[in-house]
N, CA, C and O atoms as a Tripos MOL2 file, in Angstrom:
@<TRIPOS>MOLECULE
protein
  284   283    71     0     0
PROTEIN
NO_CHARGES

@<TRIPOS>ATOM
      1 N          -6.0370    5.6710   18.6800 N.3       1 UNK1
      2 CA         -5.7860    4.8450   17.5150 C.3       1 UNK1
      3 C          -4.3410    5.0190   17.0720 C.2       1 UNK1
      4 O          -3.7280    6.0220   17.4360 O.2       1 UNK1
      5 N          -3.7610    4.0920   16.3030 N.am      2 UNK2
      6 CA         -2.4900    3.7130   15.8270 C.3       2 UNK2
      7 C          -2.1240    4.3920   15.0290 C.2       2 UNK2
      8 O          -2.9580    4.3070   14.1270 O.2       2 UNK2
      9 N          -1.1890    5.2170   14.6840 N.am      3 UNK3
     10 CA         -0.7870    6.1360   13.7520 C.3       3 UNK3
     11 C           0.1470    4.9140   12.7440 C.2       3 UNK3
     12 O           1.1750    4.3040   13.0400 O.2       3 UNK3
     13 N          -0.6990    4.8720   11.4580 N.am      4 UNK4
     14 CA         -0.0840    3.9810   10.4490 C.3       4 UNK4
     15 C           0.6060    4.4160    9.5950 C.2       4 UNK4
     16 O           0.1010    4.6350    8.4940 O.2       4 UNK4
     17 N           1.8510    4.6550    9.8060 N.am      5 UNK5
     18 CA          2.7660    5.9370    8.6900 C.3       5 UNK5
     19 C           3.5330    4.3330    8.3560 C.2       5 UNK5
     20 O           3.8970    3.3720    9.0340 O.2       5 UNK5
     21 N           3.5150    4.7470    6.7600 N.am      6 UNK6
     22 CA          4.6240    3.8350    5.8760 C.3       6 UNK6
     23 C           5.8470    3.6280    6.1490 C.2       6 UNK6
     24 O           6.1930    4.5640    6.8700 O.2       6 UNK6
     25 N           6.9370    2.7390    5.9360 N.am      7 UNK7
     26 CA          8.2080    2.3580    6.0840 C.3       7 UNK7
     27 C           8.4680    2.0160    4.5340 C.2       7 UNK7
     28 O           8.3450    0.8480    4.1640 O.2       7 UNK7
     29 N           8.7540    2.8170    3.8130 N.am      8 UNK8
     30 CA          8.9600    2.9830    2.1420 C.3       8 UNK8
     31 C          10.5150    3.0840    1.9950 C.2       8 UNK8
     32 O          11.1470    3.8150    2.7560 O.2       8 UNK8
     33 N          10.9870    2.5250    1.2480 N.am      9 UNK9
     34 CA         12.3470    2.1820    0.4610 C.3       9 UNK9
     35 C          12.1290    2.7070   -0.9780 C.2       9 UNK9
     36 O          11.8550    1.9980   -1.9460 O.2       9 UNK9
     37 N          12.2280    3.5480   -0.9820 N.am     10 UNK10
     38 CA         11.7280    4.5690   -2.5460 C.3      10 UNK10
     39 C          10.7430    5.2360   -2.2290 C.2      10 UNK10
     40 O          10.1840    5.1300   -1.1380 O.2      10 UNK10
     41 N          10.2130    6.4310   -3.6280 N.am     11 UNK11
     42 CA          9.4590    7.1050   -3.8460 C.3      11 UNK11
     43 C           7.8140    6.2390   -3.7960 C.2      11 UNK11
     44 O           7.5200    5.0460   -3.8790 O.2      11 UNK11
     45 N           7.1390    7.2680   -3.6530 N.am     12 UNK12
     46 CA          5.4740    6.7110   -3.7760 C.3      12 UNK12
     47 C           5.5000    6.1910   -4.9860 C.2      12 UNK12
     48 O           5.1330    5.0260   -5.1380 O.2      12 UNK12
     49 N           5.7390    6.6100   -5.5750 N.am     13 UNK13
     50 CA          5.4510    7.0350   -7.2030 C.3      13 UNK13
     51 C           5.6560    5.2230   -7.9110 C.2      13 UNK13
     52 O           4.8620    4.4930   -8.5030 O.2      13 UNK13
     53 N           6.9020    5.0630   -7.5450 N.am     14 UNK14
     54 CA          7.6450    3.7950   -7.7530 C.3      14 UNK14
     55 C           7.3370    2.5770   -7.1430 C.2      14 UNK14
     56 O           7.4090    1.4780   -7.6950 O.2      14 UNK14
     57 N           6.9010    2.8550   -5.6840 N.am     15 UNK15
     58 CA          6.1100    1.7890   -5.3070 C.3      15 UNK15
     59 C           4.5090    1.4740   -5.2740 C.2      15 UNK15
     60 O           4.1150    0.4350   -4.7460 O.2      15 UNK15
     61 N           3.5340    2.4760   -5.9000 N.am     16 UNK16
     62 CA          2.5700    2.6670   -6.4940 C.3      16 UNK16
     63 C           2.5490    1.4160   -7.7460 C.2      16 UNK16
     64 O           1.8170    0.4270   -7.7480 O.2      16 UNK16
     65 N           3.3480    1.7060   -8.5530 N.am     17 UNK17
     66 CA          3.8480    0.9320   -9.3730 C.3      17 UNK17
     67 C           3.8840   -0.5030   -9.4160 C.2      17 UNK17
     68 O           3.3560   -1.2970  -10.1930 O.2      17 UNK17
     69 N           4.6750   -0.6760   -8.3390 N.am     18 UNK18
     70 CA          5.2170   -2.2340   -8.0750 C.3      18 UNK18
     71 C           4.0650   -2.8730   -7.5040 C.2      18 UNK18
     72 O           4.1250   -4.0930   -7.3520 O.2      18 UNK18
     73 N           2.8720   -2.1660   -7.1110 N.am     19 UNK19
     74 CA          1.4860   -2.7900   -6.2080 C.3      19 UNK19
     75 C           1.0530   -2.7090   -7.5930 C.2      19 UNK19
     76 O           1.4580   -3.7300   -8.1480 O.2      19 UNK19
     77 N           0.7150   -2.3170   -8.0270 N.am     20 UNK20
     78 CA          0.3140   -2.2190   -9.5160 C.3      20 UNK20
     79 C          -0.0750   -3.4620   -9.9710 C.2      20 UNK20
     80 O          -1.1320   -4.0900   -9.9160 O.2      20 UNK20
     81 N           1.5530   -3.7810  -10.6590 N.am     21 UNK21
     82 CA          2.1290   -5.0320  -11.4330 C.3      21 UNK21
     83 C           1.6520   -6.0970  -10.2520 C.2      21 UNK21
     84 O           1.1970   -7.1460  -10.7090 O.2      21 UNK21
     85 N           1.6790   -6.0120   -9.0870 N.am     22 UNK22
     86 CA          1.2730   -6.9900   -8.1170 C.3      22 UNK22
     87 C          -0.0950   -7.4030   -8.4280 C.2      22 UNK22
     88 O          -0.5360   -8.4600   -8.8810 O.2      22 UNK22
     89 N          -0.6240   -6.3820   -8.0980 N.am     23 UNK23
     90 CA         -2.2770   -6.4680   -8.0840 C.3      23 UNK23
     91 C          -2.8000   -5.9910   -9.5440 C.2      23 UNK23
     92 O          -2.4060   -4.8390   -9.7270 O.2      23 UNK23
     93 N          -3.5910   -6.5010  -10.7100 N.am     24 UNK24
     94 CA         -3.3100   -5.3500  -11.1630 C.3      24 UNK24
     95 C          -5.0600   -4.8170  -11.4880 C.2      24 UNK24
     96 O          -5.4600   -4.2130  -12.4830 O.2      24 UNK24
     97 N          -5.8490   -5.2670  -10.3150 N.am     25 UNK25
     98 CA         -7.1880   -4.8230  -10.3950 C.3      25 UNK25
     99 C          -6.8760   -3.3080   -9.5730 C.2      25 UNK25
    100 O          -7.9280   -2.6690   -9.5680 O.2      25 UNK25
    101 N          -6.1710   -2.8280   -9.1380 N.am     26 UNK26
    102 CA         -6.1290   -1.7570   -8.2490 C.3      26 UNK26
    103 C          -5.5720   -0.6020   -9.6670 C.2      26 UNK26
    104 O          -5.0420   -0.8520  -10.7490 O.2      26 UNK26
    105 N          -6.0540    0.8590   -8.9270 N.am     27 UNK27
    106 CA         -5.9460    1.5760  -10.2100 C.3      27 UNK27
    107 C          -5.5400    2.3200   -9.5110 C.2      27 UNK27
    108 O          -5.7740    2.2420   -8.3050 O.2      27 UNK27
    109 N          -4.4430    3.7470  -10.3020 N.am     28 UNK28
    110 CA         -4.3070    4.9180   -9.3610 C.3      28 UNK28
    111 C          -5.4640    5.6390   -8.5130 C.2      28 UNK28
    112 O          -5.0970    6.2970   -7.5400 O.2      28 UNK28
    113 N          -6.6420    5.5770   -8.7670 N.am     29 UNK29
    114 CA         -7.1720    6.2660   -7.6330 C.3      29 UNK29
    115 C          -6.9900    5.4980   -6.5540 C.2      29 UNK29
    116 O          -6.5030    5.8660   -5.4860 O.2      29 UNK29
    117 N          -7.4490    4.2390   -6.8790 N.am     30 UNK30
    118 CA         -7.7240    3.5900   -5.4820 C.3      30 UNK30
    119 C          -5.6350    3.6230   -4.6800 C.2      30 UNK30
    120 O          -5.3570    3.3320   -3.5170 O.2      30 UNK30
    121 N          -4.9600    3.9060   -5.3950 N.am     31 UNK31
    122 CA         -3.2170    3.7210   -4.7100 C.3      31 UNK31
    123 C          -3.0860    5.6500   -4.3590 C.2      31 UNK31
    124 O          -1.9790    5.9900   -3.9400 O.2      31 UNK31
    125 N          -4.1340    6.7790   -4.5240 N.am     32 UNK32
    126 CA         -3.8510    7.9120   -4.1840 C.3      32 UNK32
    127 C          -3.3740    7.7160   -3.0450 C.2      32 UNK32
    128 O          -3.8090    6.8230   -2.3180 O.2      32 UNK32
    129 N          -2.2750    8.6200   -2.6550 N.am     33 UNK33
    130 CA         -1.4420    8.4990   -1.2070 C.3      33 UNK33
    131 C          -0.9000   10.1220   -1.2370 C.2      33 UNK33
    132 O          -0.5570   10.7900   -2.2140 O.2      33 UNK33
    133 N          -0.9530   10.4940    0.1900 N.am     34 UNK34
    134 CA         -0.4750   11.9690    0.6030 C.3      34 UNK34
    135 C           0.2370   11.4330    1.7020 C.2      34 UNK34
    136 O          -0.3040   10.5510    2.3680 O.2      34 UNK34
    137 N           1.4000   11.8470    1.9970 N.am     35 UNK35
    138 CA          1.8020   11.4760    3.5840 C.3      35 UNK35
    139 C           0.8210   12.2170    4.4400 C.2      35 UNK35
    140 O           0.1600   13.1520    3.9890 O.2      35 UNK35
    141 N           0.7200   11.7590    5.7860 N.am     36 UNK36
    142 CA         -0.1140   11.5370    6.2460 C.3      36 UNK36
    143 C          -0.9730   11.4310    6.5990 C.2      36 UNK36
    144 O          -1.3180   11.8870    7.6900 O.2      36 UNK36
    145 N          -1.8300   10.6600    5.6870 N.am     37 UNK37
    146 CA         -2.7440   10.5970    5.2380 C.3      37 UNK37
    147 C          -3.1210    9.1320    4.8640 C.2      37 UNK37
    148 O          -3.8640    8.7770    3.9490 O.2      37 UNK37
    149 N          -2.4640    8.3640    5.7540 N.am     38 UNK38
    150 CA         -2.1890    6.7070    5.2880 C.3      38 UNK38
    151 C          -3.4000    6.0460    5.7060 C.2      38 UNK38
    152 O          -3.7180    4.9810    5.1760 O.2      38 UNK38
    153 N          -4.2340    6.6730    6.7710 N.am     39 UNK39
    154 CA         -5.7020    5.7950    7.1090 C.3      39 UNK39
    155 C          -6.5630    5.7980    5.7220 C.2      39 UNK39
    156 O          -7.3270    4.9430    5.2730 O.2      39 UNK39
    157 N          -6.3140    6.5910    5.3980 N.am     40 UNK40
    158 CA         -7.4190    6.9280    4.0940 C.3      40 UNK40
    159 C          -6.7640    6.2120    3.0860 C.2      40 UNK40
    160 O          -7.3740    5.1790    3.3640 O.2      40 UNK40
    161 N          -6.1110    5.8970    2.2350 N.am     41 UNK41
    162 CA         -5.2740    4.6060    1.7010 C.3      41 UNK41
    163 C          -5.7100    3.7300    1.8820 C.2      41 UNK41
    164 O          -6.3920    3.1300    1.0510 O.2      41 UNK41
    165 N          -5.3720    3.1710    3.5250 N.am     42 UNK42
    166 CA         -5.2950    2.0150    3.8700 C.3      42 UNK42
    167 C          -6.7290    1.3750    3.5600 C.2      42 UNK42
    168 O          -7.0420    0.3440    2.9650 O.2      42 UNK42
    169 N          -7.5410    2.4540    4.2370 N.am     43 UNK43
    170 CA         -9.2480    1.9360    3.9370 C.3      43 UNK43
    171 C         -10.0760    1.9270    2.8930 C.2      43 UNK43
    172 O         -11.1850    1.4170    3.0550 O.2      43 UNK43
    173 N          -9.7370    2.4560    1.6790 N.am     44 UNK44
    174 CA         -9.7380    2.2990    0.1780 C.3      44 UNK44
    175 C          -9.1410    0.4660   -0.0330 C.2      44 UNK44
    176 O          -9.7630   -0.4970   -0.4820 O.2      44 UNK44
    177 N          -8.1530    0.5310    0.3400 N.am     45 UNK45
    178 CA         -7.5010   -1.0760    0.0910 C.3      45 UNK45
    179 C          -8.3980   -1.7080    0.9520 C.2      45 UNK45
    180 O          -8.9310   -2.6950    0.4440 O.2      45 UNK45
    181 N          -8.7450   -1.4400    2.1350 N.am     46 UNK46
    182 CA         -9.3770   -2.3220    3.1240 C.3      46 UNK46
    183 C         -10.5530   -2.7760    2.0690 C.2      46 UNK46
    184 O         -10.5150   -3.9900    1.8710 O.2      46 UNK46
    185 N         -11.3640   -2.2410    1.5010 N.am     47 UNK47
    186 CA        -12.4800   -2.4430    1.2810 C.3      47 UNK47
    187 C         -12.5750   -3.0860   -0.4860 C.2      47 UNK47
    188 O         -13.3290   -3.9000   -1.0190 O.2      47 UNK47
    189 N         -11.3160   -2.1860   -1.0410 N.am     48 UNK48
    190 CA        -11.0390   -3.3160   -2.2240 C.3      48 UNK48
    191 C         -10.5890   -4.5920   -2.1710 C.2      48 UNK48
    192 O         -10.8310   -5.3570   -3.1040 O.2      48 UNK48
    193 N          -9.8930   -4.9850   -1.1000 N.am     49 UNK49
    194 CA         -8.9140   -5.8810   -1.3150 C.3      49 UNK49
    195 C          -9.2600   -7.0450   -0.3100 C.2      49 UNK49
    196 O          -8.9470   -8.2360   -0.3210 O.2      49 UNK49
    197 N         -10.0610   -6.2460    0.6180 N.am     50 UNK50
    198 CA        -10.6550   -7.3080    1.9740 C.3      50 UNK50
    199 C          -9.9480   -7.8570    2.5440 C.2      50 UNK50
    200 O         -10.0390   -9.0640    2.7670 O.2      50 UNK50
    201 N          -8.8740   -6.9800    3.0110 N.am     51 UNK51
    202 CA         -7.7200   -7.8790    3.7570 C.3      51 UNK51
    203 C          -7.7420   -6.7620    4.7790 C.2      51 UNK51
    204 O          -8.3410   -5.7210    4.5080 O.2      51 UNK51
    205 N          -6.8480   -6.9860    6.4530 N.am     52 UNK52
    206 CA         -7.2830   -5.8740    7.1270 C.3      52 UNK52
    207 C          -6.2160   -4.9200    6.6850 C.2      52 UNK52
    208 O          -5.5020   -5.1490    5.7080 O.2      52 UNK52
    209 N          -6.1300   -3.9280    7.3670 N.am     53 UNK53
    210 CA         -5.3010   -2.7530    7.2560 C.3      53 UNK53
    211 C          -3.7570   -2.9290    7.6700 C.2      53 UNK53
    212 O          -2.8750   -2.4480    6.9590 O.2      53 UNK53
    213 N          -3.4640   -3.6450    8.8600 N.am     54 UNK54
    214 CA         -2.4140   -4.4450    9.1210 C.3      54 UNK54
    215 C          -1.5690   -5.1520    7.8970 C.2      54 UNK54
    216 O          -0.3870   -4.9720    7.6060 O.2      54 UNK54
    217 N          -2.6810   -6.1370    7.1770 N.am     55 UNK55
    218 CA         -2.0190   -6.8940    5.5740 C.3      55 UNK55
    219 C          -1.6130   -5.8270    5.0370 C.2      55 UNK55
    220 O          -0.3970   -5.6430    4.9730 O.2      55 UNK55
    221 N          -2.2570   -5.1350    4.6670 N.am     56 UNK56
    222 CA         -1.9670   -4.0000    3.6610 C.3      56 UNK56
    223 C          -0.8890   -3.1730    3.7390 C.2      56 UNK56
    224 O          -0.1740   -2.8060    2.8070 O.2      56 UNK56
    225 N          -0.7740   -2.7980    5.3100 N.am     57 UNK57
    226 CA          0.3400   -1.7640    5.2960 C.3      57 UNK57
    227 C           1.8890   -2.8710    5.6890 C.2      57 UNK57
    228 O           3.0490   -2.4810    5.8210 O.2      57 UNK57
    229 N           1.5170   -3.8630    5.7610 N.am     58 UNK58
    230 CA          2.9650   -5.2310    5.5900 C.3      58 UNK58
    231 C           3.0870   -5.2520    4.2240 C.2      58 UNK58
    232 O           4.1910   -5.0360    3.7240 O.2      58 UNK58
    233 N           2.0830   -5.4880    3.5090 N.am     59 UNK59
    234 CA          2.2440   -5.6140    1.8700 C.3      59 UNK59
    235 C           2.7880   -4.9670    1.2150 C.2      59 UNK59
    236 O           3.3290   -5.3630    0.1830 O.2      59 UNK59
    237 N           2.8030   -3.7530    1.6350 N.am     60 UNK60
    238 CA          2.8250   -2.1000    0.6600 C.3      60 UNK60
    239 C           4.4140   -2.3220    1.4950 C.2      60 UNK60
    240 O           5.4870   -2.2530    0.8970 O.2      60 UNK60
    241 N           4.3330   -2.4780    2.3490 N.am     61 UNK61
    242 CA          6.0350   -2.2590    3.0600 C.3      61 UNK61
    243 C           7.2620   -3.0350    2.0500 C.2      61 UNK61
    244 O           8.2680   -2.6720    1.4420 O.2      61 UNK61
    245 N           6.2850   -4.6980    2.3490 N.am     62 UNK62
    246 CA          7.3630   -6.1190    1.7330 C.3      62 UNK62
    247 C           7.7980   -5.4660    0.2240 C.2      62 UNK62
    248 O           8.8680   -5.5710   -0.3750 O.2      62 UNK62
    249 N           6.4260   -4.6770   -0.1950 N.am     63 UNK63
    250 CA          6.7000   -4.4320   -1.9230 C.3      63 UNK63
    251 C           7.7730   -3.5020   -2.0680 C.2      63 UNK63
    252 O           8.7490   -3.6340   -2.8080 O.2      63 UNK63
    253 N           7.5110   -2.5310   -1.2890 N.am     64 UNK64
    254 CA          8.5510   -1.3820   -1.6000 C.3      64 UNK64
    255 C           9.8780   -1.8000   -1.0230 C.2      64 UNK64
    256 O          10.8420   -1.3750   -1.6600 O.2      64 UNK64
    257 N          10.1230   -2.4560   -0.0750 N.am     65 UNK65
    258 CA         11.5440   -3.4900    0.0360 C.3      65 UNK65
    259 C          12.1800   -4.3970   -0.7800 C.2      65 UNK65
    260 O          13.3660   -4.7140   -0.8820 O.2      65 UNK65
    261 N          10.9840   -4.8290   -1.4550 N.am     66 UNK66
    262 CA         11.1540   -5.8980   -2.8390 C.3      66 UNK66
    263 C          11.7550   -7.1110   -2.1840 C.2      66 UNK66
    264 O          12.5940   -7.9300   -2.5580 O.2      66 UNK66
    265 N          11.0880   -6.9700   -1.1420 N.am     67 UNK67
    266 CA         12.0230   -8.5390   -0.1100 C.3      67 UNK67
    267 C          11.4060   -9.7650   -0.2790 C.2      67 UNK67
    268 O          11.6150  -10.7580    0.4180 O.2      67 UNK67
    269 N          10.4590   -9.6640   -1.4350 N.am     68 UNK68
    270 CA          9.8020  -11.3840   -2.1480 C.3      68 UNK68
    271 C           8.9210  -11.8310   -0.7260 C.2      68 UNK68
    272 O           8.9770  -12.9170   -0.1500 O.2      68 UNK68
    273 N           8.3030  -10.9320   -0.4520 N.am     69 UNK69
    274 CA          7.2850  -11.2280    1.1000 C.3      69 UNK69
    275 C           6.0320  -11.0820    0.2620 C.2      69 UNK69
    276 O           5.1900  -11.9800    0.2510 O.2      69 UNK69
    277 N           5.8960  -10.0130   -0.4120 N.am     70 UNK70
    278 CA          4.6490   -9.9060   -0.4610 C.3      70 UNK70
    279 C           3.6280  -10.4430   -1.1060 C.2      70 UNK70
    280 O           4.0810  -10.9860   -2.1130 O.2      70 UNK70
    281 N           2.6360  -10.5520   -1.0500 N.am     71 UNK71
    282 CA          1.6830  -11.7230   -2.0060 C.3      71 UNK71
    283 C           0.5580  -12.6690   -0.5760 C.2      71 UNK71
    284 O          -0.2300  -13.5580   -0.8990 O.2      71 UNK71
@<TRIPOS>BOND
     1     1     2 1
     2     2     3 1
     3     3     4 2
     4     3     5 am
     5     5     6 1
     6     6     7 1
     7     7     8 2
     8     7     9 am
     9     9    10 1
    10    10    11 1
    11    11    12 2
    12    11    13 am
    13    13    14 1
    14    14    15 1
    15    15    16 2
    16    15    17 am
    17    17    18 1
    18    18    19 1
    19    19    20 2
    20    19    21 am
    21    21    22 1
    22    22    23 1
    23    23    24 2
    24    23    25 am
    25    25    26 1
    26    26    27 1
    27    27    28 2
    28    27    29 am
    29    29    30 1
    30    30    31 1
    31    31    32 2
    32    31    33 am
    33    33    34 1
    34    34    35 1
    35    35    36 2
    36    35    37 am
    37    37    38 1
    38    38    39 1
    39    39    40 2
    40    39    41 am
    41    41    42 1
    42    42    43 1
    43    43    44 2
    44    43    45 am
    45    45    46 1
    46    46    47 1
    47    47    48 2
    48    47    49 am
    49    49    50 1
    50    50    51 1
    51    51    52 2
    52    51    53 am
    53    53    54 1
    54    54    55 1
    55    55    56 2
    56    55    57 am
    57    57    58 1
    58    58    59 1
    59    59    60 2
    60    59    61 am
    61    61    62 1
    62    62    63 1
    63    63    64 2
    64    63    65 am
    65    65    66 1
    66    66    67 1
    67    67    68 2
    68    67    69 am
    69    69    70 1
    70    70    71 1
    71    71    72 2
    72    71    73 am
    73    73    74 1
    74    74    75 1
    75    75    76 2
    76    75    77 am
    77    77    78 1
    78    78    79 1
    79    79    80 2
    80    79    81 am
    81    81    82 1
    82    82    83 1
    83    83    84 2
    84    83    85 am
    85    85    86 1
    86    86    87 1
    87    87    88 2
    88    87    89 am
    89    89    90 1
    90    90    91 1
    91    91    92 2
    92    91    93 am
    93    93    94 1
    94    94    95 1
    95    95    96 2
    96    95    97 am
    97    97    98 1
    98    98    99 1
    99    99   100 2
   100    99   101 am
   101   101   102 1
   102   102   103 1
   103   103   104 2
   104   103   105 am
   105   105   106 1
   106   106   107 1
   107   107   108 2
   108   107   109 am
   109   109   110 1
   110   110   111 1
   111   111   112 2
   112   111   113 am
   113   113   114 1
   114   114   115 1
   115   115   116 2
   116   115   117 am
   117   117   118 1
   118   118   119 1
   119   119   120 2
   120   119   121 am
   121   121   122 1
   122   122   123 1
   123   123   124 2
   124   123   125 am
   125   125   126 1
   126   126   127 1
   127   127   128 2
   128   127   129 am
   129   129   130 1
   130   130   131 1
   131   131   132 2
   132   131   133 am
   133   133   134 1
   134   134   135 1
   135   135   136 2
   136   135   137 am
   137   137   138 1
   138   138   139 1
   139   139   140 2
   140   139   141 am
   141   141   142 1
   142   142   143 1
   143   143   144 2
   144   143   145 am
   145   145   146 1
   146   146   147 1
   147   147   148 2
   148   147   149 am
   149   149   150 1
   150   150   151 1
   151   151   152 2
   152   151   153 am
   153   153   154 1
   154   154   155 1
   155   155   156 2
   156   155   157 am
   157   157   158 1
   158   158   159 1
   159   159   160 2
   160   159   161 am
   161   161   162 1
   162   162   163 1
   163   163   164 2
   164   163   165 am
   165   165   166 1
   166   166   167 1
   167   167   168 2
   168   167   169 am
   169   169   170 1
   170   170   171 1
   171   171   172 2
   172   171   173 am
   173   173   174 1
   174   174   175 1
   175   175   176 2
   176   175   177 am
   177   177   178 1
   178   178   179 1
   179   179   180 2
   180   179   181 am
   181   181   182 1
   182   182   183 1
   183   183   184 2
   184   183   185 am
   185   185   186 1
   186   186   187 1
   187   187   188 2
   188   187   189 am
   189   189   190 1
   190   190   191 1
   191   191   192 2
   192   191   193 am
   193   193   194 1
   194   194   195 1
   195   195   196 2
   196   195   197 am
   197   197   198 1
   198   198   199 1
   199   199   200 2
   200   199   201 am
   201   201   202 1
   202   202   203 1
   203   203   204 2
   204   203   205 am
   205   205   206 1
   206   206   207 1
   207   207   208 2
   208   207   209 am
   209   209   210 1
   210   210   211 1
   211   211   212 2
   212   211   213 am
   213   213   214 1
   214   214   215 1
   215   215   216 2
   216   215   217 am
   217   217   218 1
   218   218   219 1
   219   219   220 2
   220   219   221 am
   221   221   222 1
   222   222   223 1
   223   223   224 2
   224   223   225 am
   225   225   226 1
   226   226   227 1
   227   227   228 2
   228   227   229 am
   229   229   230 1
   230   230   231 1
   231   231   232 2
   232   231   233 am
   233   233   234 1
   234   234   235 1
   235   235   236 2
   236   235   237 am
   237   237   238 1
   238   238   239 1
   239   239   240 2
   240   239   241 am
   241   241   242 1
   242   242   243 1
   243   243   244 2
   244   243   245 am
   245   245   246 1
   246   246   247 1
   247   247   248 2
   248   247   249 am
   249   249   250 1
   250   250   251 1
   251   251   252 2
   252   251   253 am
   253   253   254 1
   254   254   255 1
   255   255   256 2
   256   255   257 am
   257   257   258 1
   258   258   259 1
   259   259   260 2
   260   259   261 am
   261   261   262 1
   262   262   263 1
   263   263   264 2
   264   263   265 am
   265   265   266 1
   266   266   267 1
   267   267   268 2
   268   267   269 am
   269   269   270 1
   270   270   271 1
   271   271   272 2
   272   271   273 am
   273   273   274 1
   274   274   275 1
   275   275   276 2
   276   275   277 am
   277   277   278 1
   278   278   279 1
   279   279   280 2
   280   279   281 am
   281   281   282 1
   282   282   283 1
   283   283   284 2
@<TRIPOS>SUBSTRUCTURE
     1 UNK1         2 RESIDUE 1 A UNK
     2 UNK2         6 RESIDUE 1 A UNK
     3 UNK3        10 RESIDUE 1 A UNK
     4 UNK4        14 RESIDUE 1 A UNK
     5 UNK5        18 RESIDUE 1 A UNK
     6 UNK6        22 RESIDUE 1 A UNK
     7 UNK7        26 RESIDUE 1 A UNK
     8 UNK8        30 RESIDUE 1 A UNK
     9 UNK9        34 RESIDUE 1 A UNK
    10 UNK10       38 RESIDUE 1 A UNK
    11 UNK11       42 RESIDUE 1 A UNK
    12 UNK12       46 RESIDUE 1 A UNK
    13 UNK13       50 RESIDUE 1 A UNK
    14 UNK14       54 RESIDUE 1 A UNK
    15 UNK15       58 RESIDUE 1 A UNK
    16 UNK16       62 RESIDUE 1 A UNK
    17 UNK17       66 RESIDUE 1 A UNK
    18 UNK18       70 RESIDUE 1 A UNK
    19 UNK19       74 RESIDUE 1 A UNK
    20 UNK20       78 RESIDUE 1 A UNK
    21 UNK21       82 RESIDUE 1 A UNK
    22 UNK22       86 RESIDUE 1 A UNK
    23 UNK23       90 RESIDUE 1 A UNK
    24 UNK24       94 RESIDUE 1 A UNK
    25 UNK25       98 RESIDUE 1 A UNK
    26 UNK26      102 RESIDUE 1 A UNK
    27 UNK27      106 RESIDUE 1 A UNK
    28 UNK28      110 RESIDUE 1 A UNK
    29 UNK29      114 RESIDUE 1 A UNK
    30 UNK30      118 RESIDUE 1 A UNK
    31 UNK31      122 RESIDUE 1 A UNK
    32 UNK32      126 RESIDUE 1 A UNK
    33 UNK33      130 RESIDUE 1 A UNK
    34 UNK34      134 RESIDUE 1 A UNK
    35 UNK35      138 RESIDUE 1 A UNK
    36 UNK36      142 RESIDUE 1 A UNK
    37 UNK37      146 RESIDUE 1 A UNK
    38 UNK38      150 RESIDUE 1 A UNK
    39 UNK39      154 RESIDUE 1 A UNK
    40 UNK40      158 RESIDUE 1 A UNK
    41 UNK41      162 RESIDUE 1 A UNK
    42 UNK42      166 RESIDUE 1 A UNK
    43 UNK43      170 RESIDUE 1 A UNK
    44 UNK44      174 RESIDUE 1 A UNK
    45 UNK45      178 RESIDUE 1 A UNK
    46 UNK46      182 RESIDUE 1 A UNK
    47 UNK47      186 RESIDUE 1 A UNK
    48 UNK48      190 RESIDUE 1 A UNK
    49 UNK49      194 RESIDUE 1 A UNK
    50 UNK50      198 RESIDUE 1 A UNK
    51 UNK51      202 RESIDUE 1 A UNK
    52 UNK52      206 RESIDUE 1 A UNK
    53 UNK53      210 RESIDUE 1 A UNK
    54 UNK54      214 RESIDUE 1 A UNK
    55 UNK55      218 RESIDUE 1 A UNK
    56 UNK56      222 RESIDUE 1 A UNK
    57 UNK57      226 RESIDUE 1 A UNK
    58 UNK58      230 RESIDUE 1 A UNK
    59 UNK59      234 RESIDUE 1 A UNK
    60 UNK60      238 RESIDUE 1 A UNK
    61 UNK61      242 RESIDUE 1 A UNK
    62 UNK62      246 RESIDUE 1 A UNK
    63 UNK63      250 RESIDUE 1 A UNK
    64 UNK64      254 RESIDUE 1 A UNK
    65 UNK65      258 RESIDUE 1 A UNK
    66 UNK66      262 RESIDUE 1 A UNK
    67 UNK67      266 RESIDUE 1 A UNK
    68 UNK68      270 RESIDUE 1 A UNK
    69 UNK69      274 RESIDUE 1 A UNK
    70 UNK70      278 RESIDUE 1 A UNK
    71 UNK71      282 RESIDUE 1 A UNK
């Protein structure tokens, strides 16, 4: 299996945040993040958000780039 490690442009903390204001049914538990430890993340979102794991970890990327991708 695919080792899904983040490509983050800032702190967790900050882009936690910005998914936040994005989404804003998602709560800190469901955004808990440890480096590596990103399957477990991802599949919390998988199952809130019903998008695959792929969306998610593009989403979480576009956001923390702030490159107006994500959505």
């Amino acid at each position: 299996m695919e080792q899904m490690q983040f490509r983050l442009h800032g702190p967790w903390e900050e882009v936690k945040e910005k998914i936040k204001e994005h989404n804003i049914e998602l709560t800190d538990e469901d955004l808990d993040y440890q480096p590596g430890r990103e399957e477990e993340l991802l599949e919390r979102l998988r199952e809130k958000l019903g998008k695959s794991k792929q969306q998610i970890k593009a989403l979480i990327e576009s956001i923390s780039y702030n490159s107006g991708k994500a959505g």
